[in-house]
TISESE-167299 format. One record per residue: residue in one letter; chain; x, y, z of N, C-alpha, C in turn. Coordinates in steps of 0.001 Angstrom, whole numbers. Layout:
# TISESE-167299
NODE_resn_chain_n_c1_n_c2_n_c3_ca_c1_ca_c2_ca_c3_c_c1_c_c2_c_c3
NODE_A_A_X_Y_Z_X_Y_Z_X_Y_Z;
...
***
This chain:
# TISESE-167299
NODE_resn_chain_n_c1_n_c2_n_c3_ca_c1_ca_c2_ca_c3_c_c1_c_c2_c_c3
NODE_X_A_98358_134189_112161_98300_132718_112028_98540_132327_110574;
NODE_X_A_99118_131724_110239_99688_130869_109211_98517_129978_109022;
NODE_X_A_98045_130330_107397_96956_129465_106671_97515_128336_105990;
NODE_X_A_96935_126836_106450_97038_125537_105293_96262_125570_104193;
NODE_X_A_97183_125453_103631_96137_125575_101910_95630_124082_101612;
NODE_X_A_94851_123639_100909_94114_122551_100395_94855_121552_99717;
NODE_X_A_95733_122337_99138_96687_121765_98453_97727_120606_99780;
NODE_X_A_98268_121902_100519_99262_121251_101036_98594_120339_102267;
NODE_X_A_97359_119911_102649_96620_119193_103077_96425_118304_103321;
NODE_X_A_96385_117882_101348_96052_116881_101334_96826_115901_101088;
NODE_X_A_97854_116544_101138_99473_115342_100972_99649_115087_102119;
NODE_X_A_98649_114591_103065_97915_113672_104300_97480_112352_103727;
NODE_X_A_97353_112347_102519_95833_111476_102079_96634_111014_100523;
NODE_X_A_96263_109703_100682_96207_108847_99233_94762_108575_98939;
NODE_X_A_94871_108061_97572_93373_108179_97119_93945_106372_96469;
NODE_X_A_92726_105694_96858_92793_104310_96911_91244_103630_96060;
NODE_X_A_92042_103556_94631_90810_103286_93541_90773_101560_94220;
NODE_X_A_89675_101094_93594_89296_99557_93848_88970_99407_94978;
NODE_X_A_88317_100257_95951_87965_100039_97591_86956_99440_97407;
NODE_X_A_86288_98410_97016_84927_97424_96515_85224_96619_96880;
NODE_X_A_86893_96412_96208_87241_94707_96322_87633_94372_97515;
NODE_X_A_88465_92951_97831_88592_92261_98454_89348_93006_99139;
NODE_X_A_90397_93255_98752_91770_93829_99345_91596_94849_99738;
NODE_X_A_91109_96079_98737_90522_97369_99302_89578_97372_100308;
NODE_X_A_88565_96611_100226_87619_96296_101858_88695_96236_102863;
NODE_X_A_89760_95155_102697_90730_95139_104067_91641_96135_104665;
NODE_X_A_92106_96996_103264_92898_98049_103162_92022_99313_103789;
NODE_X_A_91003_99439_103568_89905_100238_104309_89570_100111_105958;
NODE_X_A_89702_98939_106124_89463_98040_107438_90407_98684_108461;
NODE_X_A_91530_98671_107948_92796_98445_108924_93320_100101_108783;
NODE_X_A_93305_100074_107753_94192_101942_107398_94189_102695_108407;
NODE_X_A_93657_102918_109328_93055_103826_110136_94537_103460_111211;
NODE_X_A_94223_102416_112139_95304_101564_112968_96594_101368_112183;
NODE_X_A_96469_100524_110976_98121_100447_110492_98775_102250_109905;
NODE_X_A_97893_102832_109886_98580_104326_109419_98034_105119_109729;
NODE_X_A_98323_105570_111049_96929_106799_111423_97843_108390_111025;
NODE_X_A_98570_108235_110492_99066_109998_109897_99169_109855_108135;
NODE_X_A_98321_108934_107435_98276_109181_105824_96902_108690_105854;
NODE_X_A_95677_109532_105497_94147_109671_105510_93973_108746_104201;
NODE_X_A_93558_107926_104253_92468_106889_102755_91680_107478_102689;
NODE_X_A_91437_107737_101503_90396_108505_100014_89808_107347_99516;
NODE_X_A_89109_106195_100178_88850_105029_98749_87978_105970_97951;
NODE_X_A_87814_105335_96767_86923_105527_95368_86160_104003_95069;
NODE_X_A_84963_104285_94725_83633_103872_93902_82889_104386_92856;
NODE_X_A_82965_103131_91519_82569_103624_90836_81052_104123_90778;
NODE_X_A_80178_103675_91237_78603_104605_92082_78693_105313_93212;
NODE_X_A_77736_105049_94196_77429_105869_95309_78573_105486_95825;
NODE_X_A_79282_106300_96413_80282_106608_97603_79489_106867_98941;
NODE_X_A_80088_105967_99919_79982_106166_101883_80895_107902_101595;
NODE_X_A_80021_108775_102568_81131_109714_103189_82171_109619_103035;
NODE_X_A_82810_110954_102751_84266_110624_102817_85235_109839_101575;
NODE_X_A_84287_109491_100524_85249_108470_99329_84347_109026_97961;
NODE_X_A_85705_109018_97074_84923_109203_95857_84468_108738_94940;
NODE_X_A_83273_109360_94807_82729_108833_93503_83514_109278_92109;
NODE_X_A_83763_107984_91578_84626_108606_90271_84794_106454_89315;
NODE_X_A_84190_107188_88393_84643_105840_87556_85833_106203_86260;
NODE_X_A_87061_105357_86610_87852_106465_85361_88139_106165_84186;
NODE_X_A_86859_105362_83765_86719_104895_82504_85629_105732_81827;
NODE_X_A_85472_106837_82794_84795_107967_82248_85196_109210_82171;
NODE_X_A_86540_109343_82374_87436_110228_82445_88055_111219_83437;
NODE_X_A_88500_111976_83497_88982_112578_84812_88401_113612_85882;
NODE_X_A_87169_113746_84849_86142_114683_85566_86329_115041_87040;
NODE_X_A_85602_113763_87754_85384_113664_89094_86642_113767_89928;
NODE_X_A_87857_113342_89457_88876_113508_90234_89251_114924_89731;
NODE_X_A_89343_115575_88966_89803_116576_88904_89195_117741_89800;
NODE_X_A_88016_117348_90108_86759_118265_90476_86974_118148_92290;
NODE_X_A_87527_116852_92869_87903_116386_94105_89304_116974_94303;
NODE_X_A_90319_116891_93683_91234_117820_93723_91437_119323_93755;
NODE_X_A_90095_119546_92945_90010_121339_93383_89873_121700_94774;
NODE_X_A_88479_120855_95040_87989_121010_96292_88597_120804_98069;
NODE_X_A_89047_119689_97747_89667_118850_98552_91433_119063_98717;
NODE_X_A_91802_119266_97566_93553_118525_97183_93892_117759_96917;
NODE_X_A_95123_117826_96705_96066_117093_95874_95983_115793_96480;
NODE_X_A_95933_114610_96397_96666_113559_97491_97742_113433_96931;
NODE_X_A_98768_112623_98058_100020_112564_97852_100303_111527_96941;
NODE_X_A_99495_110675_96436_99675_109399_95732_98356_108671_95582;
NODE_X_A_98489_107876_94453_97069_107213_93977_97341_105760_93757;
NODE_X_A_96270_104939_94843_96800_103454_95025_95688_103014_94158;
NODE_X_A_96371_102368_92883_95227_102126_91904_95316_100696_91848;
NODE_X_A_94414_100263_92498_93977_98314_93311_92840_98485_92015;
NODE_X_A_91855_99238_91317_90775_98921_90322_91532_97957_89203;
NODE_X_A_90608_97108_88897_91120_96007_88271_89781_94805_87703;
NODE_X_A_90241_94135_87289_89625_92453_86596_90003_91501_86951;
NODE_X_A_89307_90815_87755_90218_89707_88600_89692_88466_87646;
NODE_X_A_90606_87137_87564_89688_86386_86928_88420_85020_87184;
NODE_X_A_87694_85288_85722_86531_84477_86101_85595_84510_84788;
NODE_X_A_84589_83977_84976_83910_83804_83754_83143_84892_83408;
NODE_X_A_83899_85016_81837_82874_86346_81105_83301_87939_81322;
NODE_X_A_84695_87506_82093_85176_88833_82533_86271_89229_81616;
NODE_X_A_86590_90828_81336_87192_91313_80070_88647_91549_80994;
NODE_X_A_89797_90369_80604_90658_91195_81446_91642_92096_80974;
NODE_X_A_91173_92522_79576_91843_93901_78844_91230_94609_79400;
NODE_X_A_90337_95125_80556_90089_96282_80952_91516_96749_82140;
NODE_X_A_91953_95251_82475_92779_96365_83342_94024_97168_82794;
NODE_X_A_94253_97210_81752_95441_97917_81023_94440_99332_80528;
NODE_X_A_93403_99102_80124_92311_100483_79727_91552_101245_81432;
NODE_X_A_91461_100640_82427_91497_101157_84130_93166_102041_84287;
NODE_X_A_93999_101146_84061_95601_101831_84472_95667_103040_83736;
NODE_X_A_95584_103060_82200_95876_103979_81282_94947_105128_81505;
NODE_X_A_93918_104893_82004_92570_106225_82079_93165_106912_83725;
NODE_X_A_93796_105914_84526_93799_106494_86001_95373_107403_85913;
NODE_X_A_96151_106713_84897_97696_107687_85008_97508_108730_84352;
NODE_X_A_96472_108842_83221_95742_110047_82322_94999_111179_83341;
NODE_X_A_94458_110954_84695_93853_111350_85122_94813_111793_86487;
NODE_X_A_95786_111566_86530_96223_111436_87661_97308_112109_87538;
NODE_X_A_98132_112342_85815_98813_113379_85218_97977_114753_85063;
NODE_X_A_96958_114807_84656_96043_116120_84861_95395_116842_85915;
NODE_X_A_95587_116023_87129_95370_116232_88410_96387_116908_88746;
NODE_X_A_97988_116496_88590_99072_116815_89098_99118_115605_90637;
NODE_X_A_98741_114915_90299_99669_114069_91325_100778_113014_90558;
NODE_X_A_101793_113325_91795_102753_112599_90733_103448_111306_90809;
NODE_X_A_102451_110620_91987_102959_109172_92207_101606_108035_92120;
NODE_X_A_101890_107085_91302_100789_106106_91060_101440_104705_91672;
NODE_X_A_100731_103925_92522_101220_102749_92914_99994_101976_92258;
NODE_X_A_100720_101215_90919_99793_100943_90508_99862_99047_90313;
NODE_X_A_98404_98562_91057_98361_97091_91239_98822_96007_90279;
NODE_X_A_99792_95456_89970_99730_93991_89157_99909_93125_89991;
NODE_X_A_100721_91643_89617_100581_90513_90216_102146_89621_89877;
NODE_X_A_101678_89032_91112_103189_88074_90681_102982_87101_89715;
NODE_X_A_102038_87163_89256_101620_86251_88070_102020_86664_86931;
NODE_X_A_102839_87580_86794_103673_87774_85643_104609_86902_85282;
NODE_X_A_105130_86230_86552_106401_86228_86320_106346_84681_85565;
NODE_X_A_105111_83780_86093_104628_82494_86030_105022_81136_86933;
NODE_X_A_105304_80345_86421_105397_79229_87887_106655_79099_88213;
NODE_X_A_107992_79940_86956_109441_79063_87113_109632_77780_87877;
NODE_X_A_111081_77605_88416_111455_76358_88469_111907_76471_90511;
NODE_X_A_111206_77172_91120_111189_76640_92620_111840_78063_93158;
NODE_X_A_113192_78543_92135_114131_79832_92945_112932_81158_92786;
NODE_X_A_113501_81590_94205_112506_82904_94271_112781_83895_93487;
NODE_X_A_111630_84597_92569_111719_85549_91636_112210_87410_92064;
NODE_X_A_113028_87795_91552_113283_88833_91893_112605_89734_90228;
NODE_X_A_112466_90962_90754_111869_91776_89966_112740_91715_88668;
NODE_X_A_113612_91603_88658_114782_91367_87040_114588_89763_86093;
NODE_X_A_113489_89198_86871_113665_87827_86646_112668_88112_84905;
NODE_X_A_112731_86861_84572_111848_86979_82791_110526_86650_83280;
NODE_X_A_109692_88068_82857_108141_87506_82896_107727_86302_81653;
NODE_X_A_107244_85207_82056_107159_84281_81424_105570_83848_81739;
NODE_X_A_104368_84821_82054_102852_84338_82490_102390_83161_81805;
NODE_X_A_102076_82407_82540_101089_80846_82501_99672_80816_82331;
NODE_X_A_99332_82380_82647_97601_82559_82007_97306_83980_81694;
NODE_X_A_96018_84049_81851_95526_85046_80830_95298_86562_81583;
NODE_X_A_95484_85819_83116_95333_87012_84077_96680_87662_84326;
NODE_X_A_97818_86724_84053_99382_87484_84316_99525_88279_82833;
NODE_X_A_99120_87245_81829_99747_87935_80250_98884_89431_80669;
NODE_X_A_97442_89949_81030_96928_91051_81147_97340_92125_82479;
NODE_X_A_97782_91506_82978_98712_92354_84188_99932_93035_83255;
NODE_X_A_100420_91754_82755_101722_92434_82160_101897_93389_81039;
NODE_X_A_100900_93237_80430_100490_94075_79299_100414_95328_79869;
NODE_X_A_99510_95601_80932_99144_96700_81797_100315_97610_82230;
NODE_X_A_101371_96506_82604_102830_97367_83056_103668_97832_82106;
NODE_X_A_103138_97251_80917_103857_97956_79841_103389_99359_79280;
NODE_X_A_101887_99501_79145_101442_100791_78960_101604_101380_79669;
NODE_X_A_102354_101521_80815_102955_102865_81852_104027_103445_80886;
NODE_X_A_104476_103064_80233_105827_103544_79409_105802_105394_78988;
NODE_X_A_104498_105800_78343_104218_107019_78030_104262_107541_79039;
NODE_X_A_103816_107146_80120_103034_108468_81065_104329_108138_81945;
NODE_X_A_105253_107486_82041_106573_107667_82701_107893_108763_82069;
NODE_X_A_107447_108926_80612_107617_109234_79974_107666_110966_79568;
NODE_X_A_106384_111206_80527_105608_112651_80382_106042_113121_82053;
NODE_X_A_107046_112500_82668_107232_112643_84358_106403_111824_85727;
NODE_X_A_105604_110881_84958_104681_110406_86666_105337_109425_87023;
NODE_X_A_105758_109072_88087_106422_108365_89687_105347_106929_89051;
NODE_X_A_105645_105657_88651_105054_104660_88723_105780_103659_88979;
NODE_X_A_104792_102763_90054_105488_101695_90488_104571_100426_90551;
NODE_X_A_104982_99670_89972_104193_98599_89505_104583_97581_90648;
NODE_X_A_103220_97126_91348_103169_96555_92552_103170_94941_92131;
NODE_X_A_104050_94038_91942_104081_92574_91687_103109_92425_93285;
NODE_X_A_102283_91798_93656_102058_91644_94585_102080_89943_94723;
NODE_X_A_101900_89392_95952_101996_88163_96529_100336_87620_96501;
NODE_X_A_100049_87079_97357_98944_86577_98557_99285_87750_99433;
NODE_X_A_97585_88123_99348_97507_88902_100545_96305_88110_101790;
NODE_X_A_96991_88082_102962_96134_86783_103810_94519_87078_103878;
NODE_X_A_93707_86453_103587_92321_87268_103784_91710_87261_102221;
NODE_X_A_92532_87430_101116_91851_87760_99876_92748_86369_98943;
NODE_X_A_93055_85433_99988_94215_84098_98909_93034_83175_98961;
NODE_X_A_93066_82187_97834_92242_80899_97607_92322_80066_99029;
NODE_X_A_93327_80129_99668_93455_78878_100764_92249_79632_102041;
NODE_X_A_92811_81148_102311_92383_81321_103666_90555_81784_103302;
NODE_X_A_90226_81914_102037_88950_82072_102011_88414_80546_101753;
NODE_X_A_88965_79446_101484_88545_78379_101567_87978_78073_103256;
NODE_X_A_89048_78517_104360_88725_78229_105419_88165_78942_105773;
NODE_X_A_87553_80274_105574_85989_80856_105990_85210_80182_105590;
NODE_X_A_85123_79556_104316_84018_79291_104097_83766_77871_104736;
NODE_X_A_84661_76917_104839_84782_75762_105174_83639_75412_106688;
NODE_X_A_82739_74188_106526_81730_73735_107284_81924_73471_108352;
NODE_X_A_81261_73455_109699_81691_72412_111027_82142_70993_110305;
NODE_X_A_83242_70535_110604_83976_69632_110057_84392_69380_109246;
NODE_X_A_84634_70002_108089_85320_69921_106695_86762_70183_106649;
NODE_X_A_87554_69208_105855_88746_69437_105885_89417_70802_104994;
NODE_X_A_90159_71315_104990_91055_72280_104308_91982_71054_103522;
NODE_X_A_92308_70473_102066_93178_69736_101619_94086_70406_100575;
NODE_X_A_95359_70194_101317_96780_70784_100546_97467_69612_99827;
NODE_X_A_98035_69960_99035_98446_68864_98328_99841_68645_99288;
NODE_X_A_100669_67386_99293_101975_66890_100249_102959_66913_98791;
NODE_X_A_103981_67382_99314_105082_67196_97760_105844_65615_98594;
NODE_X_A_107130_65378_97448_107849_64451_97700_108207_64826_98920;
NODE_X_A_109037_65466_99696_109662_65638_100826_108689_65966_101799;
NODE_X_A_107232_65465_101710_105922_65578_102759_105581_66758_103315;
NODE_X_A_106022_67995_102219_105751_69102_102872_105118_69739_102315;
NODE_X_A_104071_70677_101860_103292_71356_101011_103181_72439_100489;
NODE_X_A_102862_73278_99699_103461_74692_99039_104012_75393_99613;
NODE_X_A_104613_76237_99158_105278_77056_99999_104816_78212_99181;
NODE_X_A_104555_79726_99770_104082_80927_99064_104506_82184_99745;
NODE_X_A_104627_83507_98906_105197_84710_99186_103414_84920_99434;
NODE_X_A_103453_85688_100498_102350_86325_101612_102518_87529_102128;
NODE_X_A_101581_88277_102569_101916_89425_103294_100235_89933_104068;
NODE_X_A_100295_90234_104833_99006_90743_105735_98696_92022_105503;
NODE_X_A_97098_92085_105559_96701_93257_105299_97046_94794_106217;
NODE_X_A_97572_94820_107395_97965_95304_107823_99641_95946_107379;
NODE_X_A_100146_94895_107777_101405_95093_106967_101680_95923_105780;
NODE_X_A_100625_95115_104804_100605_95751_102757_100364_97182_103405;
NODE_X_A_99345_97513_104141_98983_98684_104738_100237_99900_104949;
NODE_X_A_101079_99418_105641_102234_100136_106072_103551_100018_105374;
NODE_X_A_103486_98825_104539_104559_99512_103377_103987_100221_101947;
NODE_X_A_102825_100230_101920_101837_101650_100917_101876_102692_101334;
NODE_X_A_102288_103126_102720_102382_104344_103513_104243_104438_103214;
NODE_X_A_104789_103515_103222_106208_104007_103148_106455_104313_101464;
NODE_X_A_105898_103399_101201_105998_103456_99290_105300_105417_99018;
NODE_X_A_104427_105615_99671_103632_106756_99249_105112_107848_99548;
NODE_X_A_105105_107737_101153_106259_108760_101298_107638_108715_100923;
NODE_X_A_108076_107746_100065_109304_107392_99556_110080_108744_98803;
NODE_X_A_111072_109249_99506_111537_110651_98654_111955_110765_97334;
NODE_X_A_112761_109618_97051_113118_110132_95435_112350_109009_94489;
NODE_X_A_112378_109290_93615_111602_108251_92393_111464_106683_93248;
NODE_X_A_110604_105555_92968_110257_104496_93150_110631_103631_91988;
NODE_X_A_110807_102393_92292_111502_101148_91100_110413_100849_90238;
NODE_X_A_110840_100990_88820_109311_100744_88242_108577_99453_88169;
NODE_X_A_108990_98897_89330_108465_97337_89817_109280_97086_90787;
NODE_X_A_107815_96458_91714_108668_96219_93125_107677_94861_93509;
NODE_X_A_108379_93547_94583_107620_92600_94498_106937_93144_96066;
NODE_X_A_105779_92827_95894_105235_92731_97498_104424_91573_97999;
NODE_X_A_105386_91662_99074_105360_90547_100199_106065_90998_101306;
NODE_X_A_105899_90096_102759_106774_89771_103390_108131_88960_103353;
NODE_X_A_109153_89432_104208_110748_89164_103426_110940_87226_103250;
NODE_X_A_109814_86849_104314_109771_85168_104159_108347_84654_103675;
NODE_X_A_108607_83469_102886_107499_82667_102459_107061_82153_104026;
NODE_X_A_106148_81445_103308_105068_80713_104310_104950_79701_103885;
NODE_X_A_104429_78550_104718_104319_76964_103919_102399_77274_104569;
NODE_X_A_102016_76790_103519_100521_76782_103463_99828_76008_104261;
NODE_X_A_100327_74864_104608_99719_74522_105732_100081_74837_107013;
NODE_X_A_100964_75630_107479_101360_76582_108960_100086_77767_108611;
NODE_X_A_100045_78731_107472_98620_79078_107512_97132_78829_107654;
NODE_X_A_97122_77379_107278_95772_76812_107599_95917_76541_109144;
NODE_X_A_96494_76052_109169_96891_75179_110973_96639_76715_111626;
NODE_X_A_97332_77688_111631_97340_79260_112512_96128_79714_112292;
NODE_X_A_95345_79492_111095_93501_79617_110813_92534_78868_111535;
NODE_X_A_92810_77756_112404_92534_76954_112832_92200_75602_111985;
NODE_X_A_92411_75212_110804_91757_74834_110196_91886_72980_110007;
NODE_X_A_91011_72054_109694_91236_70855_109814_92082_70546_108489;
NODE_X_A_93002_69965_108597_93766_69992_107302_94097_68686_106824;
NODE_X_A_93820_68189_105513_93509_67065_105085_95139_67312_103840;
NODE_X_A_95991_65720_104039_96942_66556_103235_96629_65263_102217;
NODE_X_A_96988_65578_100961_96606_64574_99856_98158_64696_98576;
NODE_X_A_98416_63344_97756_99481_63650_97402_99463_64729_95763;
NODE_X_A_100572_65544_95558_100129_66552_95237_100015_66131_93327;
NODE_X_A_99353_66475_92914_98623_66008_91795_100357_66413_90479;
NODE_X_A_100305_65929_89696_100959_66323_88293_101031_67574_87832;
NODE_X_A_101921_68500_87854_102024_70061_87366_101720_70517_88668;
NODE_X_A_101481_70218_89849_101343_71709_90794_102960_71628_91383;
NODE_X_A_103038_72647_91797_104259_73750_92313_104694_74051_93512;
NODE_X_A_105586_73243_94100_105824_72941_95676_106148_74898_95769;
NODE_X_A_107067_75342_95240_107685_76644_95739_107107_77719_95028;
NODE_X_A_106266_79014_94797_106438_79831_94279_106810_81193_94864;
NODE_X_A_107823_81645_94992_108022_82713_95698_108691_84008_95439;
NODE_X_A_108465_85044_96019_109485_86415_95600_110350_86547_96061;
NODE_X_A_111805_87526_95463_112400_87362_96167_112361_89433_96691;
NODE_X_A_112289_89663_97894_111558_90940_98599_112804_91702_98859;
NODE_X_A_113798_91598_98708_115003_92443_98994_115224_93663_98774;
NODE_X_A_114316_93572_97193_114460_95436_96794_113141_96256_97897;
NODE_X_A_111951_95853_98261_111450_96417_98914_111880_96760_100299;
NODE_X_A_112608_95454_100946_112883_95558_102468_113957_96371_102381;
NODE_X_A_114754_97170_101327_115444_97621_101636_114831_99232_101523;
NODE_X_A_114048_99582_101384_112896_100481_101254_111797_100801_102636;
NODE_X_A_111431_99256_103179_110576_99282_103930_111270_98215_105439;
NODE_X_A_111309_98948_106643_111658_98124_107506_110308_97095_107974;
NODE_X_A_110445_96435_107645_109572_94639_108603_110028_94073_109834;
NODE_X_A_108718_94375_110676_108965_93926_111680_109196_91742_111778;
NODE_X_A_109734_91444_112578_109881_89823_111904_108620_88997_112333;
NODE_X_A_107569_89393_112953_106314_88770_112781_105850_88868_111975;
NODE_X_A_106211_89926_110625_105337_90190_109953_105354_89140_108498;
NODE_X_A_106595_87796_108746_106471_86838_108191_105800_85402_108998;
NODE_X_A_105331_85711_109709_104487_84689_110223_103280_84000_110221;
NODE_X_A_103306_83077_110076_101488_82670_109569_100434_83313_110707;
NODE_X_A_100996_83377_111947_100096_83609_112950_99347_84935_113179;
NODE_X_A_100806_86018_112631_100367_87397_112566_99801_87806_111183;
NODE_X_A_99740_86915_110075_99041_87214_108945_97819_87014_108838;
NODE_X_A_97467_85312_110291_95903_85877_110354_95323_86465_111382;
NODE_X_A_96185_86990_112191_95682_87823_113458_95419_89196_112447;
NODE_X_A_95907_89733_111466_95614_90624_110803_94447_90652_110073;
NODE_X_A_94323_89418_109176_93297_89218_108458_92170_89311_109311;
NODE_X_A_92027_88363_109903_90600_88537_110783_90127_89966_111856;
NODE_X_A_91438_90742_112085_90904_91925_112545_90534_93013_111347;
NODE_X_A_90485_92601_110608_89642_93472_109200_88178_93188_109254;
NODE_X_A_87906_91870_109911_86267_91959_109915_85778_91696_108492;
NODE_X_A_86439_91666_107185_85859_91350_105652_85839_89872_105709;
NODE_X_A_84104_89866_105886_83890_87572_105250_84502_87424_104598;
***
């Protein structure tokens, strides 16, 4: 009989830092159903549930190195750990989180990092959808620190590691609108702002399920990955077809000075990477997804 080694094992399994947060709760939720042949490893920086590691990697590579002996290699490291913003929060840690996890993740020997930023790099432009070549031009303090973050990959791309810097969208379930409507009262309205042409934002989206299964194609991708890729689904969404598919009472109001009828990606370099099924731009299946995650 032919022995599996540990090694070759565990290139079953990604290891998925930030499983605390929002997204990682959902990404945890669903993984199982949206990818049942690539095993999730989340990580916590304290006590770990069964099965996930404990490892903070602002303390260095210890613990993962020590999980890799034991365990194996995973095939890729989905690094979601981060600083989201808010008051009193340092969001230079997430460029010092990225830099400690590609440090750790080069000494491990794994050699692909999908590592989290935001479409908030790119900032509000002028309505046309942003493609990854477009000028990062950030409008706050959470894109200027994303972007900073994608720049310190430069060395460790440098030294051979696979990085791909995830522009991400709205993911349904963890966006300002659809946690407005959890939280929202017996009778309270959901209010979107109406542009001139009576129609209301429009936004690049993608479901947790979905993000799910193009992280499984991104993981197994054979030759090198783009060192930025936008993620979303291949169509926007107008924000109030998401509230309305949430069930939600929707109050439309006219839209104030400086807000932004269109912000969107443009997804071409991924879909040509990842096949999408065409529900998977739909408001309906973004919250049939969300809510089968079960995360308030």
């Amino acid at each position: 009989m032919t022995q599996t080694s540990v090694t070759d094992t565990a290139q079953h399994s990604i290891l998925l830092t930030g499983a605390s947060g929002r997204v990682g709760q959902m990404l945890c939720s669903c993984w199982r159903d949206a990818v049942p042949d690539l095993a999730l490893v989340p990580q916590y920086r304290g006590t770990a549930p069964q099965g996930a590691l404990s490892w903070n990697p602002l303390e260095g590579p210890g613990a993962l190195l020590y999980h890799v002996a034991h365990a194996g290699r995973p095939l890729a490291i989905l690094a979601l750990a981060g600083v989201t913003p808010g008051p009193g929060r340092d969001l230079t840690l997430n460029r010092r989180l990225a830099e400690a996890t590609l440090d750790a993740a080069l000494q491990a020997g794994v050699r692909r990092v999908l590592l989290a930023s935001s479409s908030a790099v790119y900032g509000a432009g002028d309505g046309t959808p942003f493609s990854e070549d477009a000028p990062l031009a950030p409008v706050n303090a959470y894109g200027a620190a994303k972007l900073e973050m994608e720049a310190a990959c430069a060395p460790w791309r440098a030294r051979g590691l696979d990085i791909c810097a995830l522009r991400i969208g709205n993911v349904a379930g963890a966006d300002a609108l659809l946690l407005n409507v959890a939280r929202a009262g017996p009778g309270d309205a959901v209010v979107i702002d109406r542009f001139a042409d009576g129609g209301g934002p429009v936004r690049s989206y993608i479901g947790p399920s979905t993000l799910a299964a193009v992280l499984t194609t991104l993981c197994h991708h054979p030759g090198p990955l783009p060192e930025a890729l936008n993620i979303a689904a291949p169509e926007p969404v107008a924000m109030a077809g998401l509230a309305d598919a949430a069930g939600a009472r929707i109050e439309m109001r006219p839209a104030p000075q400086g807000a932004h009828h269109r912000i969107t990606l443009d997804c071409r370099r991924l879909a040509a990477l990842h096949r999408f099924a065409p529900t998977d731009s739909t408001s309906t299946e973004m919250v049939r997804q969300w809510r089968a995650t079960h995360v308030a």
